[in-house]
C-alpha positions in Angstrom: 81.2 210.3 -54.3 80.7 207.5 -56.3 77.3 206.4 -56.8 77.7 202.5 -56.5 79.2 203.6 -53.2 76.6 205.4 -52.1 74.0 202.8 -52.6 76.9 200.8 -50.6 76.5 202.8 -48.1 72.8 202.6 -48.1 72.5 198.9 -47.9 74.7 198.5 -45.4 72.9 200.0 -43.1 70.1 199.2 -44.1 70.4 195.8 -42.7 72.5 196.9 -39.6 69.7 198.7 -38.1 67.8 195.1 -38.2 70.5 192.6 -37.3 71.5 194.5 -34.2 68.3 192.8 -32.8 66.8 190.1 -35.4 68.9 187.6 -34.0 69.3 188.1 -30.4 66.2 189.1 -29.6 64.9 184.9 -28.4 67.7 185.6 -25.7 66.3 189.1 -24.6 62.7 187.6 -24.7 63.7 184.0 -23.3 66.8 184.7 -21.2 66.4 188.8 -19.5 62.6 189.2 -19.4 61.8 184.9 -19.5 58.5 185.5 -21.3 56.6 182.9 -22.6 57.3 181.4 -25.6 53.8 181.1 -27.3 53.8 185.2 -27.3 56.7 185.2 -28.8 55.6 183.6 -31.9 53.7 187.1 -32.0 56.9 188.9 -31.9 57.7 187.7 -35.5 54.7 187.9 -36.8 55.0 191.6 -36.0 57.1 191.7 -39.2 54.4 189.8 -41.2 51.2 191.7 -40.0 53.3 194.9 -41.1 54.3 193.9 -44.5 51.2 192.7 -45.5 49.9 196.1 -46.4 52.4 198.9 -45.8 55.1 197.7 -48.2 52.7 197.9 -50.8 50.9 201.2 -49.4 54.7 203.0 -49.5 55.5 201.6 -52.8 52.2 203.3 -53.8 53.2 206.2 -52.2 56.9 206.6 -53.6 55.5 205.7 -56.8 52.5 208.5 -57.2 53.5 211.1 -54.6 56.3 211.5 -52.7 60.2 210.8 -53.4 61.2 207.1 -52.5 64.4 208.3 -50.9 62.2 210.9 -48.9 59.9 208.6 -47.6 62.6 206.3 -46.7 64.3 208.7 -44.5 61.2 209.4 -42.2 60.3 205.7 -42.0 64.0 205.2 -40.8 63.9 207.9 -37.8 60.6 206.9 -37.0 61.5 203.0 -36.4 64.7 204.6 -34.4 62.4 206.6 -32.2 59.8 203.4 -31.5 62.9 201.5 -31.0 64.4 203.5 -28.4 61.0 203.5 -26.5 61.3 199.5 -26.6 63.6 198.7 -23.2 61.2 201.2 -21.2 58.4 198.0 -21.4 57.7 195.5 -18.5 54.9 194.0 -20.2 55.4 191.4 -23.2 51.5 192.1 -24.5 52.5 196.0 -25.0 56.1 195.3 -26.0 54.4 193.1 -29.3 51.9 195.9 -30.0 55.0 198.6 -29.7 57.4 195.8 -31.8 54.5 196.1 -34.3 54.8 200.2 -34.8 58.4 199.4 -35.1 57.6 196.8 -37.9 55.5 199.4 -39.7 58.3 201.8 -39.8 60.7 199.5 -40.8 59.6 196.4 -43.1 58.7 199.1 -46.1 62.3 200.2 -46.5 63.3 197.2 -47.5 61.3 197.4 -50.0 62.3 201.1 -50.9 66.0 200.4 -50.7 65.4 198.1 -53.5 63.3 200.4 -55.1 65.9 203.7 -54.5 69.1 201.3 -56.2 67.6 200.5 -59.1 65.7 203.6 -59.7 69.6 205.0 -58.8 71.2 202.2 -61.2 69.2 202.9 -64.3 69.5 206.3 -64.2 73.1 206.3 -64.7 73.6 204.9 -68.4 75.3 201.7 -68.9 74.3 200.0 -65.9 73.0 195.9 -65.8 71.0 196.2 -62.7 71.0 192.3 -62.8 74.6 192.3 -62.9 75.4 195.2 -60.3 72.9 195.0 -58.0 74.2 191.9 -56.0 77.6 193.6 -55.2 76.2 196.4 -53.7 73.5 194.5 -51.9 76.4 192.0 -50.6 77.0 194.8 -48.3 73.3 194.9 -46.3 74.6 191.1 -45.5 78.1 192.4 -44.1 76.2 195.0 -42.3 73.6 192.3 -40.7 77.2 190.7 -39.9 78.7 193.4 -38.2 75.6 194.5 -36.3 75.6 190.8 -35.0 78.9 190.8 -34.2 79.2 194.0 -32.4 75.4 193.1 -30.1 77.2 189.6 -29.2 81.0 190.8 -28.5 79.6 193.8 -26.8 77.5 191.4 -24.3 74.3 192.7 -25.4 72.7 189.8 -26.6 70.1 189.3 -24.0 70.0 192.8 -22.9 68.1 196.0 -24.0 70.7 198.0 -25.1 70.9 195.7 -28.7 67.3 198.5 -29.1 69.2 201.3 -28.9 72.1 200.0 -31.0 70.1 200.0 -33.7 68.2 202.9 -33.2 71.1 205.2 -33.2 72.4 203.5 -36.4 68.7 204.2 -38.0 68.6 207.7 -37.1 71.8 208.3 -38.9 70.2 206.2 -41.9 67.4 208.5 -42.3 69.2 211.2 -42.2 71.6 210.1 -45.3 68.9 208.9 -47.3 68.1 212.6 -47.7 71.2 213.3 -49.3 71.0 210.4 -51.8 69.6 212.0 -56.3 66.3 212.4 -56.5 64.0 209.4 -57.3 61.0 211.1 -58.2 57.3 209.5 -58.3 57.0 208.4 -62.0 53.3 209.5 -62.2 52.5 211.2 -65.6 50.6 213.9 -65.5 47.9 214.6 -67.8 47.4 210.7 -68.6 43.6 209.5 -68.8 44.0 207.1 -65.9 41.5 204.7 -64.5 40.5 204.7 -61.0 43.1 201.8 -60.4 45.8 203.7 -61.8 45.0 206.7 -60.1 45.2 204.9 -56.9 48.3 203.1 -57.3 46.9 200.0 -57.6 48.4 199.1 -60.8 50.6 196.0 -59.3 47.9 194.5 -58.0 47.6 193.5 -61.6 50.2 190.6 -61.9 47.9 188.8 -59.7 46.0 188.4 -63.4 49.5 186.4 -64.7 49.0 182.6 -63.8 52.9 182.2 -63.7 53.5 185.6 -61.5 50.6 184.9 -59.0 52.0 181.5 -58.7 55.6 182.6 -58.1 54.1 185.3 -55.5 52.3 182.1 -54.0 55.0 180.1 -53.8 56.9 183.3 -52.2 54.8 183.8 -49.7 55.7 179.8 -48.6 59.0 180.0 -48.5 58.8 183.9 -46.6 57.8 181.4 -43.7 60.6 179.0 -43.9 62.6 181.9 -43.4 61.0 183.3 -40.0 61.2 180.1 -38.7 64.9 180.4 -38.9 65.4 184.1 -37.5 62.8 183.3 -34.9 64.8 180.3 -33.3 68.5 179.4 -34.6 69.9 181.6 -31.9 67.7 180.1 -28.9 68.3 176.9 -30.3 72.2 177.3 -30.1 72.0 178.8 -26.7 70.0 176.0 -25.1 72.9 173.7 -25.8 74.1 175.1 -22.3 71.4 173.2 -20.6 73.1 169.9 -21.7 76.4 169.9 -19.1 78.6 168.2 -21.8 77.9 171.7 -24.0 77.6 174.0 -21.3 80.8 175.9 -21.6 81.0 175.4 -25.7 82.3 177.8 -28.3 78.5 177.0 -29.4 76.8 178.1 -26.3 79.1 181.4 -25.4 79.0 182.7 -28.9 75.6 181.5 -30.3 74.9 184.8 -32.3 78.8 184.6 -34.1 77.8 180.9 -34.8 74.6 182.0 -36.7 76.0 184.9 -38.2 78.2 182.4 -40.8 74.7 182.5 -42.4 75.1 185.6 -43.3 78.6 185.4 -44.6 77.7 182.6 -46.7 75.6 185.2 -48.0 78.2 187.1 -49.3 79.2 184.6 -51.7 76.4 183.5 -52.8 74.6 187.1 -53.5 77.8 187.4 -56.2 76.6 184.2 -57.5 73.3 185.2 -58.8 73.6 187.0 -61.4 75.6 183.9 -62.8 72.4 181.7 -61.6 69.8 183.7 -63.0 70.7 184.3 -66.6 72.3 180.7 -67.2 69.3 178.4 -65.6 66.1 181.1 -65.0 64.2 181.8 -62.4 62.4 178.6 -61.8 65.6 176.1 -61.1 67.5 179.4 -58.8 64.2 179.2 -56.8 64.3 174.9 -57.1 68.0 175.5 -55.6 66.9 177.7 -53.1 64.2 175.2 -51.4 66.8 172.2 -51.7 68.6 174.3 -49.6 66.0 175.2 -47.0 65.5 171.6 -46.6 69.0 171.0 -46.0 69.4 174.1 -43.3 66.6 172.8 -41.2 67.9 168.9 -41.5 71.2 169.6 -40.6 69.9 171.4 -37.2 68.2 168.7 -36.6 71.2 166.5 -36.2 74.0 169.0 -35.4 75.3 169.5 -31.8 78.4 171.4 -30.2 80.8 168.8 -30.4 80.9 166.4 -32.7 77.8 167.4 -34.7 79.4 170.9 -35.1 79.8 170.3 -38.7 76.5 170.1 -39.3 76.0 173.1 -37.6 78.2 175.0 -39.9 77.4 173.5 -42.8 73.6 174.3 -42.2 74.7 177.9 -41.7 76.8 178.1 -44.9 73.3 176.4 -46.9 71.3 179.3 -45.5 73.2 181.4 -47.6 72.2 179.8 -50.8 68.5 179.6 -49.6 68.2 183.1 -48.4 70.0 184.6 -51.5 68.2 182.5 -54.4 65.0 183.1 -53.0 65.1 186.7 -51.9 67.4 188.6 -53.7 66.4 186.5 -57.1 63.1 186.8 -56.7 63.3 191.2 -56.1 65.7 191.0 -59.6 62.8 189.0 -60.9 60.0 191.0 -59.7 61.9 194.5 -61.4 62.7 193.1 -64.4 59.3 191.7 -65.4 57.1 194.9 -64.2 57.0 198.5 -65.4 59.2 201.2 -64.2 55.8 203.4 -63.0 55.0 200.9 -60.8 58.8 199.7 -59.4 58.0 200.5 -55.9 54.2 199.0 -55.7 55.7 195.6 -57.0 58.4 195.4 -54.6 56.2 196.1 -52.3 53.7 193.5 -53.5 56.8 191.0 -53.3 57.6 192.3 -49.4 53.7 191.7 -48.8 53.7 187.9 -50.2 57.1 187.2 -48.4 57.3 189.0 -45.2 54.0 189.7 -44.9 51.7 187.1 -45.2 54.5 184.2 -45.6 55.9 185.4 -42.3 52.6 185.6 -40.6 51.8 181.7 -41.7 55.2 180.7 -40.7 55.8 183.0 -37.7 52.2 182.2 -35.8 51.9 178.1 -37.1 55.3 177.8 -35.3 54.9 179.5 -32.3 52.2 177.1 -31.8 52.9 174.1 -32.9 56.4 174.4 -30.8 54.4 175.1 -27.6 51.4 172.0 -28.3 53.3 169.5 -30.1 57.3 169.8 -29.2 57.4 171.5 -25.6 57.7 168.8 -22.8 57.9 170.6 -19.2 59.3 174.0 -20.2 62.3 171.7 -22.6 62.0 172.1 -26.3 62.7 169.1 -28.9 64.5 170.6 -31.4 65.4 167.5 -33.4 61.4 167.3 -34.0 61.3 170.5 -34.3 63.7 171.2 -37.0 62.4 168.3 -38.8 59.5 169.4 -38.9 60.5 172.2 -40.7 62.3 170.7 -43.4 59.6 168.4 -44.3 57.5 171.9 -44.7 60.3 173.0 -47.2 60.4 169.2 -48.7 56.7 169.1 -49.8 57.2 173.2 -51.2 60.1 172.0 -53.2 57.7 169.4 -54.9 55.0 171.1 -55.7 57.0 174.1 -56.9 58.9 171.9 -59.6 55.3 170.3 -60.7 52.9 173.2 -60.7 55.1 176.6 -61.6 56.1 175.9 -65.7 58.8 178.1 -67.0 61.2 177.6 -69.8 64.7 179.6 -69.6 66.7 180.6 -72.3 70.2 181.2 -71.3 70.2 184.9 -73.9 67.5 186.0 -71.8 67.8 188.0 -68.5 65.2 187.5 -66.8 62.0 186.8 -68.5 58.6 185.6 -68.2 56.7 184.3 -70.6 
C-alpha cells in the first residue's frame, strides 16, 4: 500500500476520534446533563492541563526509548477505553477528572502523528515534507468533518453515545498504528551525552533562541483563541433557538453541520501553505493567521440565523485560514528548524505551548469571565462575548508584528535566523 496513503489513513482518524465529541460536547454538558457552565470551562482545560507535560514527556519517550508508532497505538486504545467509561458518570466534578485521563491519552498523539509522518516522509527519498505534508494532513480535517457529521445526523449531539463513537473508532486506530514501518528512537548509542541529553531534555533548548521562545510565546496565545472557539461556537449556534424568530432555523437544528464549514475551509487552506510559507515566511503566515482570528470572533458577534447568516459563514470559512496558518505552519516550522534526534520532543514542546498552557489560559479565563462578566440570569451575551474575544486576538496581532523580527527569503524553506 502506498505510503502517502497510509499516513492518509492515519490522519484521518486521527482527528475523527476527536471531532466525534470536540464539538458537541457544550450540548451534552449544557443541554442532557444541564451542568453548570463555570465547570465547564474545566472541561477544556482538560486538554491544556494534559498537554502541558505529556506531549513533551512522549516525545521524549518516542525519541530515546520506545517506537513513536508503538507508543501511539497504546495511547490510542487507552483514550478509547477512558472514553467508553465516560456516559457511565452522574457527576460533572468526576466526569472533568475522568475527561482529564482521557486528555492524557489523547493530546500526545497529535503530537506523534506529526512526528510518525515526517519520520515516515523522510525516510522515503525524494520527499519535501513541507510540500507533502499538507495533503495528507488535509485528511485529519475531513475526518473531524465526517465525525461531526455522522454525531449530528445520527442525533447524538447532546447524547452519550457521541463517547462511544469515538471510542470505537480509536480502538481501531491503535491497532493500525502497529502495522505502520518502524520509526525507531534516534538515540545514538555510545555518544558521550550530558545529563540533559540523556534525559531527553534536549528541546527544552530552543527556549535559549530569542526568536523561537518568542514564536513558542506567542503560540501558546493564540492556542487560547482557539479553545475559545471549540469550547462555545456550537452552544452559541444552538441557543439561537431561545430567540422564537430562530427557533426552528437551519442554524438551530443543524448547529454542529453549521460549524463544521470550519473545518472544510480547512481543507483548502491546509493545500495553501506550503505556497504561504516558502513565498512570505513564517512571521507574515502567522500575521495572516491572527487577522483571521480577529475576523472569526467579530463576525459571531454580529451574525444571526437569518439575515446575519452570512456572517456566520463567512466567520466559519476565516477559521480555516486561522486554524491552518497557525497550527499546521507553525508544526512545519517547528520540524524544519530542530534536529531529527529530537523531532518528537519539539513537537511536543509546540503541543505544550499551544494546547497546553495556551489552552489552559484561554480555556479557564473564559469560563470565568463568561459566567462574572457576560451571564445575566442563566442568558449569555454573545455579542460581548465574542467581542471580547477578538479584541484578545487584535492586541496579539499587534504585538506579534512589533516584537517577533524575522526576515524571509522567498529561496528559503523555512528558516530561522
Amino acid at each position: 500500500m502506498n505510503i502517502k496513503f497510509r499516513l492518509t489513513i492515519l490522519n484521518f482518524f486521527q482527528f475523527f476520534v476527536w471531532g466525534a465529541w470536540l464539538i458537541t460536547i457544550a450540548n451534552f454538558w449544557f443541554g442532557t446533563k444541564q451542568w453548570e457552565g463555570t465547570q465547564f470551562g474545566l472541561v477544556f482545560s482538560t486538554m491544556g492541563i494534559a498537554s502541558i507535560f505529556v506531549p513533551t514527556l512522549t516525545g521524549i519517550i518516542a525519541d530515546k526509548w520506545i517506537n513513536a508508532e508503538r507508543l501511539y497505538g497504546i495511547l490510542q486504545i487507552g483514550y478509547a477505553v477512558v472514553l467508553f467509561c465516560l456516559p457511565q458518570l452522574s457527576n460533572p466534578t468526576t466526569f472533568i477528572y475522568v475527561m482529564l485521563l482521557a486528555m492524557c491519552f489523547y493530546m500526545p498523539t497529535i503530537a506523534l502523528s506529526n512526528s510518525i509522518s515526517y519520520t515516515i516522509l523522510k525516510n522515503n527519498d525524494g520527499i519535501d515534507v513541507v510540500k507533502d505534508f499538507p495533503p495528507i494532513r488535509v485528511w485529519g480535517t475531513i475526518g473531524f468533518i465526517v465525525a461531526m457529521w455522522f454525531t449530528n445526523l445520527s442525533g447524538n449531539k447532546a447524547t452519550a453515545y457521541q463517547f462511544y463513537i469515538a471510542g470505537i473508532a480509536a480502538v481501531l486506530l491503535g491497532l493500525y498504528a502497529f502495522t505502520l514501518p518502524a520509526c525507531k528512537p534516534q538515540r545514538l548509542k555510545g555518544d558521550n551525552q550530558s545529563w540533559v541529553s540523556s534525559l531527553g531534555l534536549d528541546a527544552f533548548k530552543l527556549f535559549a533562541s530569542y526568536k523561537t521562545a518568542l514564536f513558542f510565546i506567542f503560540c501558546m496565545f493564540l492556542g487560547g483563541a482557539l479553545q475559545l472557539t471549540n469550547a462555545y461556537g456550537d452552544v452559541f449556534l444552538d441557543e439561537f433557538k431561545k430567540v422564537p424568530e430562530y427557533t426552528d432555523s437551519f442554524v438551530v437544528k443543524y448547529s454542529t453541520i453549521i460549524m463544521s464549514i470550519s473545518q472544510i475551509s480547512e481543507t483548502l487552506f491546509i493545500l495553501a501553505i506550503p505556497f504561504f510559507l516558502k513565498r512570505y515566511g513564517i512571521k507574515k503566515v502567522m500575521l495572516i493567521s491572527m487577522i483571521a482570528w480577529v475576523l472569526r470572533f467579530g463576525l459571531f458577534a454580529y451574525g444571526n440565523p437569518t439575515s446575519g447568516l452570512w456572517m456566520i459563514i463567512s466567520s466559519c470559512i476565516v477559521y480555516g485560514m486561522a486554524f491552518d496558518f497557525f497550527n499546521i505552519s507553525g508544526s512545519l516550522f517547528v520540524e524544519t528548524t530542530t534536529d531529527t534526534k529530537i523531532r518528537s520532543s519539539a513537537q511536543g514542546l509546540f503541543m505544550m505551548m499551544t494546547n497546553g498552557f495556551g489552552a489552559v489560559i484561554g480555556s479557564l479565563t473564559s469560563g470565568w469571565a463568561i459566567e462574572h462578566f457576560f451571564t445575566h440570569n442563566g442568558v449569555r451575551d454573545w455579542q460581548k462575548i465574542w467581542l471580547s474575544f477578538a479584541g484578545y486576538a487584535l492586541i496579539i496581532t499587534i504585538l506579534f508584528a512589533v516584537l517577533f523580527k524575522h526576515e524571509h527569503k522567498k529561496i528559503e524553506s523555512v528558516a530561522v535566523n
